[in-house]
C-alpha positions in Angstrom: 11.2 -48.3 -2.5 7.6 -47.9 -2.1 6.4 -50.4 -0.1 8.2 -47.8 2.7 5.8 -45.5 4.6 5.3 -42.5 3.0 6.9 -43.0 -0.2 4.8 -43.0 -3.1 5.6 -44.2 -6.7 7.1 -41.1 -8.0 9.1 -40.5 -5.1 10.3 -43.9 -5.3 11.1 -43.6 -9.0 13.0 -40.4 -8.1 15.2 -42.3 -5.5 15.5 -45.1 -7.9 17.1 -43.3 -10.6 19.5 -41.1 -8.2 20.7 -44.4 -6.5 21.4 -45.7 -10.3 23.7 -42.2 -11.2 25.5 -43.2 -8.0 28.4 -45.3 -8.1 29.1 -48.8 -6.9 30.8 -48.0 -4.3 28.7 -45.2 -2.8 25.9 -48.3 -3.2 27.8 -50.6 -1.2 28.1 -47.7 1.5 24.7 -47.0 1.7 23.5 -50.6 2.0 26.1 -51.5 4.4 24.6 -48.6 6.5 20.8 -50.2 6.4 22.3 -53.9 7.3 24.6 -52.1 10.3 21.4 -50.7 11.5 19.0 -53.9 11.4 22.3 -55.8 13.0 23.2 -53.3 16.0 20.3 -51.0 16.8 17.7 -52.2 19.3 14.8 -51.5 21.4 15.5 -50.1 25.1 15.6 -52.7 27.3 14.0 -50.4 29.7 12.0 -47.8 27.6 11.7 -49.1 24.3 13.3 -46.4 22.8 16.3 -47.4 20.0 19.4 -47.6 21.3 22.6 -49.4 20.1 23.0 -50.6 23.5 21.2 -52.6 25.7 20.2 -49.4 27.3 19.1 -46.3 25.8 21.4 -42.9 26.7 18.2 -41.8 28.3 17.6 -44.3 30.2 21.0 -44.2 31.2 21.2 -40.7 32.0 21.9 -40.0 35.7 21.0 -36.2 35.1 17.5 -37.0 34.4 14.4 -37.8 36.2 13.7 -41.4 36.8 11.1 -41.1 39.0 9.2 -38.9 36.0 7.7 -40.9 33.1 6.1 -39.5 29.9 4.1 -42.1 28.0 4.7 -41.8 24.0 3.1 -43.3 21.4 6.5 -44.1 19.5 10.1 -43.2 18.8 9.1 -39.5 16.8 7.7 -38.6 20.0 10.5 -39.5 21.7 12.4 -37.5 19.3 9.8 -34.1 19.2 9.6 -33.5 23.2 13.8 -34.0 23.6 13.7 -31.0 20.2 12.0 -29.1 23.0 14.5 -29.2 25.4 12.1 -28.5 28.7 11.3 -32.0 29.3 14.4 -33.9 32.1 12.3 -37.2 32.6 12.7 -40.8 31.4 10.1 -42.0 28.4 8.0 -45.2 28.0 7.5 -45.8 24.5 4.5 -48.2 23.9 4.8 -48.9 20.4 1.5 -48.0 19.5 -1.9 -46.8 20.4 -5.3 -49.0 21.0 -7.0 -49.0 17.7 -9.6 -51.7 17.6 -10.1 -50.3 14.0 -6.6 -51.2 13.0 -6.3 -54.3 15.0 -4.4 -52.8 17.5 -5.3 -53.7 21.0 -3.4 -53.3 24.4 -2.1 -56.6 24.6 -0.2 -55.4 20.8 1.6 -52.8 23.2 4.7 -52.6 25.4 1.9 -51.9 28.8 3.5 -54.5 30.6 6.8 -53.1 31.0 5.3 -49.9 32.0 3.2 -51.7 34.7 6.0 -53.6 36.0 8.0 -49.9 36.3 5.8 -48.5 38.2 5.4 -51.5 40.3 9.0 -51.3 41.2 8.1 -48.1 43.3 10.6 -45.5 42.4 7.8 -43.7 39.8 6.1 -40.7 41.1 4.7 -39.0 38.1 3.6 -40.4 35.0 2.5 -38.0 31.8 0.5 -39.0 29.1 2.1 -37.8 25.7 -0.3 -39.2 23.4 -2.0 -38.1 20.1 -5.7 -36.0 21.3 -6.9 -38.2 18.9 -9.9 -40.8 19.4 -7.5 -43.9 19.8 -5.3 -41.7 22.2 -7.5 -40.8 24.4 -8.5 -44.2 24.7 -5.1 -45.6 25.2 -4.8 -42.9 28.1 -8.0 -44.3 29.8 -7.2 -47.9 29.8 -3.7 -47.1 31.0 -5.2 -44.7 34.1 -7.1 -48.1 34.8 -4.2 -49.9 34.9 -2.0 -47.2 36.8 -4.8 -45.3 39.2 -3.7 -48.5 41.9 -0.5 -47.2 42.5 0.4 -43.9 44.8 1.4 -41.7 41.7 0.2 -39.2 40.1 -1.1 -39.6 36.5 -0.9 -36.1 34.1 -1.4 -35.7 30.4 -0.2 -32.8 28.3 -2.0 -29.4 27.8 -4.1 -29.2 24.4 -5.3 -26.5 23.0 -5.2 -23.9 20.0 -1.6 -24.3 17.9 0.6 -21.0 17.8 0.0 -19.3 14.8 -3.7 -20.9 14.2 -7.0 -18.8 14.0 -9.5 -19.4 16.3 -11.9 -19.4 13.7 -10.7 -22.6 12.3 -10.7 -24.5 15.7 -12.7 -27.3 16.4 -14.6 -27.1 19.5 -12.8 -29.4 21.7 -9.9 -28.0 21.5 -11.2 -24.8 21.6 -13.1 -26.0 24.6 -9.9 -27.6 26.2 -7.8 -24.4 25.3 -10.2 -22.1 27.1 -10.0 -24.7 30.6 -6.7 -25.5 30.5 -6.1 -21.4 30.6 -3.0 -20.1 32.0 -2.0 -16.6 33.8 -0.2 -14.0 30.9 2.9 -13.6 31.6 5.1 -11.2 29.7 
């Protein structure tokens, strides 16, 4: 239990000795549950979102805007922006960020795909969702490279100071970025 991310040895303990209070058959449940998901649930062919089809229901979606795509990092992305509810575009999930640190280059994500998207012409707008973070930032650079060829135009998300934060606890740059990305109040 923990070799999974995020648990530590406690927590796994604790798991450990619930799972052994539970009965046989409520074991049998719960494991057929993690084999049914490694058997049926998949990657997007189009995204790379999970799906249990071929497809993902977003991609799928006629409702939404295919000719919007918001680059994510991974599947939690996917999964914060559609808790919002104010986003109606498609998603490219690239299964990572660069991280030369970590091993990670661009040739470790799903880029390709994304390139070959866009390439098929029906893209307009593409939004960069990633982390502010060192390694995002960097992934967003090499992928305007890649994309600036193409007639489209290339946005990232607003960053700035977090609801409910003190300025005084703000780094610069995102100080910085809060005060230039300023909007007009509006009651």
């Amino acid at each position: 239990m923990s070799s999974l991310p995020g648990i530590g040895r406690r927590t796994a303990l604790r798991m450990v000795l619930q799972l052994m209070n539970r009965s046989e058959e409520e074991i049998r449940i719960f494991s057929e549950a993690f084999i049914e998901m490694k058997a049926n649930v998949k990657k997007c062919s189009c995204c790379g979102n999970v799906s249990d089809q071929e497809t993902c229901s977003i991609c799928l979606n006629e409702k939404r805007d295919h000719t919007l795509i918001c680059i994510v990092e991974d599947i939690r992305d996917v999964l914060a922006i559609e808790a919002t509810e104010s986003y109606g575009g498609v998603y490219h999930v690239l299964g990572g960020i660069i991280s030369p640190m970590d091993g990670v280059g661009p040739s470790d994500l799903n880029i390709p795909a994304l390139i070959e998207r866009v390439r098929e012409g029906n893209t307009t707008e593409i939004v960069f969702a990633l982390s502010p973070t060192m390694e995002g930032d960097t992934t967003n650079f090499f992928l305007y490279k890649k994309l600036k060829e193409f007639n489209i135009t290339i946005s990232t998300i607003s960053r700035g100071v977090a609801v409910g934060a003190e300025l005084q606890y703000a780094d610069e740059v995102t100080l910085s970025r809060s005060l230039i990305n300023r909007h007009p109040f509006e009651l």
